[in-house]
C-alpha positions in Angstrom: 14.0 -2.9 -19.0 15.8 -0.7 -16.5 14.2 1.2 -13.9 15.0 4.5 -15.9 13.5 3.2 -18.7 10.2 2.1 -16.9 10.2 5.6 -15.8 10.4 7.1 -18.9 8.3 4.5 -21.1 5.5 6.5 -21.4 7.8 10.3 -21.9 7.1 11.2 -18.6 9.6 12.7 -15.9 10.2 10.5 -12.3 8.4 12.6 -10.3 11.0 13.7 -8.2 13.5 11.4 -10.0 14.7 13.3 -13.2 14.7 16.7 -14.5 12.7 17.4 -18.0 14.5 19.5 -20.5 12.3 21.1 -23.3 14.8 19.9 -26.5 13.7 21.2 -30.6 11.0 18.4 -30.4 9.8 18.6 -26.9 11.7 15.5 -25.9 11.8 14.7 -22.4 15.7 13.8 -21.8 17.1 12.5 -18.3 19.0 15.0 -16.2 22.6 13.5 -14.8 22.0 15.2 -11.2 19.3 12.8 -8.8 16.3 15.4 -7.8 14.7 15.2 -4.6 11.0 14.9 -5.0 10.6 18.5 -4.5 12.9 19.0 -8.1 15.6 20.3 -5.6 19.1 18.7 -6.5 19.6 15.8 -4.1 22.8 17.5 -2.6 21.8 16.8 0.6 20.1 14.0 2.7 16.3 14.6 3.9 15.3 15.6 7.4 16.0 12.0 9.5 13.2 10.7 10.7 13.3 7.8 12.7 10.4 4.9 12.2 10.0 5.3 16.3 8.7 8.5 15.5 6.3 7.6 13.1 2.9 7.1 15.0 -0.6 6.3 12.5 -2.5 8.5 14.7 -0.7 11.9 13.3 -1.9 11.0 9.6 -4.9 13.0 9.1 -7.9 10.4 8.3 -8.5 11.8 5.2 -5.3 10.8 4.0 -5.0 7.5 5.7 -8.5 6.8 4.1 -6.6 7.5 1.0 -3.7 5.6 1.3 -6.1 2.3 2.1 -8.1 3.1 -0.9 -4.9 3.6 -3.2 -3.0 0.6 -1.7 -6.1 -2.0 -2.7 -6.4 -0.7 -6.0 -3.1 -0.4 -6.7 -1.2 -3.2 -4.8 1.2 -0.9 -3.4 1.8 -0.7 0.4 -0.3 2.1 2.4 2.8 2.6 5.2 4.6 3.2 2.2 2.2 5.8 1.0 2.4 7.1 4.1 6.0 7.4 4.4 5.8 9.4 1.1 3.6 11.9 2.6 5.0 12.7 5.4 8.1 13.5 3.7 6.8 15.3 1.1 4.4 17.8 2.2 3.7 16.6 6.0 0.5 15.2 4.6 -0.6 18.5 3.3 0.4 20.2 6.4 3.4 22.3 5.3 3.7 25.5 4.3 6.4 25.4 2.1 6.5 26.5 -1.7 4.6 24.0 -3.5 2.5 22.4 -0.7 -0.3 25.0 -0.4 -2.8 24.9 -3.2 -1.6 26.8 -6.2 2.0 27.1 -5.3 4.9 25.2 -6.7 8.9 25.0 -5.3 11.6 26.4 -7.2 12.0 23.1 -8.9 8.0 23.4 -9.9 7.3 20.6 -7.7 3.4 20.8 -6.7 1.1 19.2 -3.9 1.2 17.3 -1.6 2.9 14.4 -3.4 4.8 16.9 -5.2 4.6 15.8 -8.8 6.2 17.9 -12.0 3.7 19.3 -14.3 5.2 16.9 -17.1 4.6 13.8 -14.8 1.3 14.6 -13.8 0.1 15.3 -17.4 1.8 14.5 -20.4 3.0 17.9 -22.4 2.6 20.1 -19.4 5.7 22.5 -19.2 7.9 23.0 -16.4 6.6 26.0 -14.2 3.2 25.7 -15.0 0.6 25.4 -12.1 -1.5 22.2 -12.8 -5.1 22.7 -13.5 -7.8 19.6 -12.1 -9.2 18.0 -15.0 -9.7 14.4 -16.4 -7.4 11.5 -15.6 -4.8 10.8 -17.6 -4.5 7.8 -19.9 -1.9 5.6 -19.6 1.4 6.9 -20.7 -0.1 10.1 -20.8 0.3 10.9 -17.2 0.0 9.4 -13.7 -3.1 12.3 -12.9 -5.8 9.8 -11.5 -9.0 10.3 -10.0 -8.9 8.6 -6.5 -12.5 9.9 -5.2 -14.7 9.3 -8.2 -15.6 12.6 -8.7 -14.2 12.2 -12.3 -11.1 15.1 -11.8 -7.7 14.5 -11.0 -6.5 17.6 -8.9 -3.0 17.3 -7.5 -4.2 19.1 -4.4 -6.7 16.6 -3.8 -5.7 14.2 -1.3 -7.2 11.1 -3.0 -6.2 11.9 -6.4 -2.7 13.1 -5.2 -2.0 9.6 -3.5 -4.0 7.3 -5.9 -1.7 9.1 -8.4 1.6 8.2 -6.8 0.2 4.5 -6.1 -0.5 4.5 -9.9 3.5 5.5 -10.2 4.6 2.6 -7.7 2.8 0.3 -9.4 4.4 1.2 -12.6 7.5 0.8 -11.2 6.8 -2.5 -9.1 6.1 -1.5 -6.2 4.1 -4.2 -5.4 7.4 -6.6 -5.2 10.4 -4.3 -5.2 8.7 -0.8 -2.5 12.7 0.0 -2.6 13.1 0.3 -6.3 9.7 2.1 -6.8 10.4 5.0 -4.2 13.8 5.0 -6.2 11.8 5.7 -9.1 9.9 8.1 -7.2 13.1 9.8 -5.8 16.5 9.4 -7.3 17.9 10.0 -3.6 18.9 6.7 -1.6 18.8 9.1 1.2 15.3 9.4 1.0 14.5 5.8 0.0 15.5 5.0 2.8 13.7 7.5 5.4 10.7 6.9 3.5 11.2 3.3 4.2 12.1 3.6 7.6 8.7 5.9 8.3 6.9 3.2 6.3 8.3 0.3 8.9 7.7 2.7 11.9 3.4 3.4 10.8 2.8 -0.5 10.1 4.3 -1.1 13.5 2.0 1.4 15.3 -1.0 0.3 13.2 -0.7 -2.8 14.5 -0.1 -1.7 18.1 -3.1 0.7 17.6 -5.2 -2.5 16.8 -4.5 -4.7 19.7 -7.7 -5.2 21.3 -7.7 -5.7 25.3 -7.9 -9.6 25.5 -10.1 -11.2 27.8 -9.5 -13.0 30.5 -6.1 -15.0 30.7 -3.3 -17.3 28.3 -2.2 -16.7 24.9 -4.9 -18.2 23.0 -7.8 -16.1 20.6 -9.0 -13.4 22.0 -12.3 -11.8 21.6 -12.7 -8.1 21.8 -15.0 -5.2 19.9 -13.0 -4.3 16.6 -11.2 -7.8 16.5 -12.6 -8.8 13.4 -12.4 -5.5 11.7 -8.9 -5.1 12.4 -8.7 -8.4 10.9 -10.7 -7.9 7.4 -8.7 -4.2 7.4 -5.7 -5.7 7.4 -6.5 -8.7 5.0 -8.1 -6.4 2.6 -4.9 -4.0 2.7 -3.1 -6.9 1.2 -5.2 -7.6 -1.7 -2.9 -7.5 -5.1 0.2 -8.4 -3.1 1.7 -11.4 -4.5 1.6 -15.3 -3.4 5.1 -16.5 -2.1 5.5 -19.8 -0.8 6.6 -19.4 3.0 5.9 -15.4 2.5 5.3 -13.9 5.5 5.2 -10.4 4.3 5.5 -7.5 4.3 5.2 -7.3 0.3 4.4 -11.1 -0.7 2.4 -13.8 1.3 1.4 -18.0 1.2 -1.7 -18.4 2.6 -1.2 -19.0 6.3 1.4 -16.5 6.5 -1.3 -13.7 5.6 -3.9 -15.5 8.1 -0.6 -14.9 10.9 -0.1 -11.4 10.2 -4.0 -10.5 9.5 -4.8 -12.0 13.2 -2.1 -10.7 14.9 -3.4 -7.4 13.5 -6.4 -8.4 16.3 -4.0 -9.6 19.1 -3.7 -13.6 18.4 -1.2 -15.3 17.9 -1.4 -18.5 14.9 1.5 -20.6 13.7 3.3 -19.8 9.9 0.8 -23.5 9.0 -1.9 -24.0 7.9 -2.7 -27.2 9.4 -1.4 -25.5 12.9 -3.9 -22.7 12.4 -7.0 -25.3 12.2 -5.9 -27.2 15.2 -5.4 -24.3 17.3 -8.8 -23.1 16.3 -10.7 -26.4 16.1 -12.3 -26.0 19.2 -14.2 -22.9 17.6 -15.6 -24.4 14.9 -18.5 -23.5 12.5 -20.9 -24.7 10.5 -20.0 -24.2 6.5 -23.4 -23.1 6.2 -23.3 -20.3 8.4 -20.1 -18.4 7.8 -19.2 -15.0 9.3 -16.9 -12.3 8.3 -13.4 -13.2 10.0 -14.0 -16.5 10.4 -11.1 -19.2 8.5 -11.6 -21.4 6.1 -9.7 -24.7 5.5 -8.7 -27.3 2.1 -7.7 -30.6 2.6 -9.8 -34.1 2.6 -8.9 -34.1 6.5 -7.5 -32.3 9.0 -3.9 -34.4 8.1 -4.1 -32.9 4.7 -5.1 -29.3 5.2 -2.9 -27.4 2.8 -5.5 -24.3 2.0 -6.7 -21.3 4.5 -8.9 -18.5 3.7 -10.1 -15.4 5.5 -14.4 -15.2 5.0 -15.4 -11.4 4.1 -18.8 -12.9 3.8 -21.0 -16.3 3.7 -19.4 -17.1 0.1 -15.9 -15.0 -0.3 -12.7 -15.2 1.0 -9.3 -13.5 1.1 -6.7 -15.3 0.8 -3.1 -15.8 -0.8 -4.2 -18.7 -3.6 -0.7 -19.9 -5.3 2.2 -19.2 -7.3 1.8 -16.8 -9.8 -1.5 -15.2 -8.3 -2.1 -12.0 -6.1 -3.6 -11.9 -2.6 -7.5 -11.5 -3.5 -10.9 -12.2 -3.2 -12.1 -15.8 -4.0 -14.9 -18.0 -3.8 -15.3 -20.4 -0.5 -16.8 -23.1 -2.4 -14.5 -25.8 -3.7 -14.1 -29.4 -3.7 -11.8 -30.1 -0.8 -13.5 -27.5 1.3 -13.0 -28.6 5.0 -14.5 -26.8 7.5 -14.5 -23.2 8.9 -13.4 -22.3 12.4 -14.1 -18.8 14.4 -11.3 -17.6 16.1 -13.1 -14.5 17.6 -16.1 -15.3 17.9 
């Protein structure tokens, strides 16, 4: 199926992708001129932005809570999210027709992720201002209800970005971020600035959660927020698929996601999973007794490890299983269960 047609599987508009055009049977048909993802022609490239520019600490918390939520239920990448807002509507910032609550552009573009009437709810026409009320079903709609408050509200920072994560997805964004903000926005223009703001958040997200190491040397560090930085990170990840050798940003094997999760925390492990247990041996725990953060190995010796984990709690781990499986929350116990080490403990 082509991306168009993913698009337009369920009758709805891209929401900044196509224009809708109200035929003798209400069909939705496909506009030959790309839109922007305010509904404004794409005759012209967005603002630049460069990724340098794009620092975590000027998204609002509301919305970076948001874009965490929407990314683990969804799959889809949070910088991405992000990248998306900022273009759109300056994470709800700007002033400009159809960010403000109850406004729409002169394409009928509304909210902060600037959907179409049509895309947010099936049958809406063009030019209408959308209304909160239930989610839509699928294919009827990408309105979702990110808070759990039971109304999807376009103004609504949760709902607005749970309900573009719900269009990313659709368009596989989980493996292909390029295609789905294609999908999103018929502009390559804006693909890529999106993208490029996307790179430059997950780079200062991970600056942001260096922690000051103690003392001296390269090895694992130990500081306040280490381990949270760690689970934050891992979690983030969850629905991304397993690639052998992946070492992200959208697919991962399993020692590859320990690398980037404790990097997130300021140390540095080895793209192995066998190199990850000897570098942390001397930090080992009990099986019994295991912590949030702390690893967990496979293998019937330390020659044979070919399985690591991240523990969220005495009995569950992250990690990226195998082929065909998504990053996600497993049991610890199995078989060839090794032993557990605690890098920052």
């Amino acid at each position: 199926m082509t991306r168009a047609a993913r698009v337009f599987a369920g009758g709805l508009a891209a929401t900044g992708g196509m224009a809708a055009a109200g035929a003798a049977a209400a069909a939705m048909l496909v506009a030959v001129l790309p839109l922007a993802a305010s509904g404004q022609p794409a005759t012209e490239a967005p603002p630049a932005a460069a990724a340098g520019a794009a620092a975590v600490s000027d998204i609002p918390p509301v919305y970076l809570a948001a874009f965490d939520r929407a990314a683990a239920a969804y799959g889809v990448g949070w910088d991405v999210l992000a990248g998306i807002y900022r273009v759109e509507c300056d994470f709800g910032q700007s002033q400009l027709a159809g960010c403000p609550p109850g406004t729409r552009n002169s394409a009928g573009a509304e909210g902060p992720g600037q959907f179409l009437p049509g895309t947010w709810r099936r049958g809406l026409p063009l030019g209408a201002i959308i209304q909160p009320g239930p989610p839509a079903a699928d294919g009827q709609g990408y309105a979702t209800d990110g808070d759990g408050d039971g109304i999807a509200d376009p103004w609504d920072p949760a709902d607005a970005v749970a309900s573009t994560a719900r269009m990313l997805a659709a368009n596989g964004g989980a493996t292909d971020p390029s295609g789905a903000v294609f999908a999103y926005n018929h502009d390559p223009r804006y693909v890529a600035q999106v993208l490029a703001l996307a790179a430059g958040y997950r780079q200062s997200r991970s600056a942001a959660a260096l922690p000051q190491q103690q003392g001296q040397g390269q090895g694992p560090g130990r500081a306040a927020g280490g381990v949270a930085a760690v689970l934050t990170f891992a979690r983030s990840q969850i629905g991304r698929p397993y690639q052998w050798g992946g070492a992200g940003p959208w697919s991962w094997d399993c020692s590859g996601l320990v690398e980037a999760a404790y990097a997130e925390a300021g140390v540095r492990l080895t793209h192995d999973a066998a190199a990850q247990y000897a570098a942390t041996a001397a930090a080992r725990v009990p099986l019994t007794g295991l912590e949030p953060g702390d690893l967990v190995f496979y293998g019937t010796s330390s020659a044979t490890i070919h399985h690591v984990g991240i523990a969220v709690d005495a009995t569950h781990m992250i990690d990226a299983p195998y082929t065909g499986a998504d990053v996600r929350t497993d049991p610890v116990a199995a078989p060839d269960l090794l032993a557990a080490t605690r890098p920052l403990a």
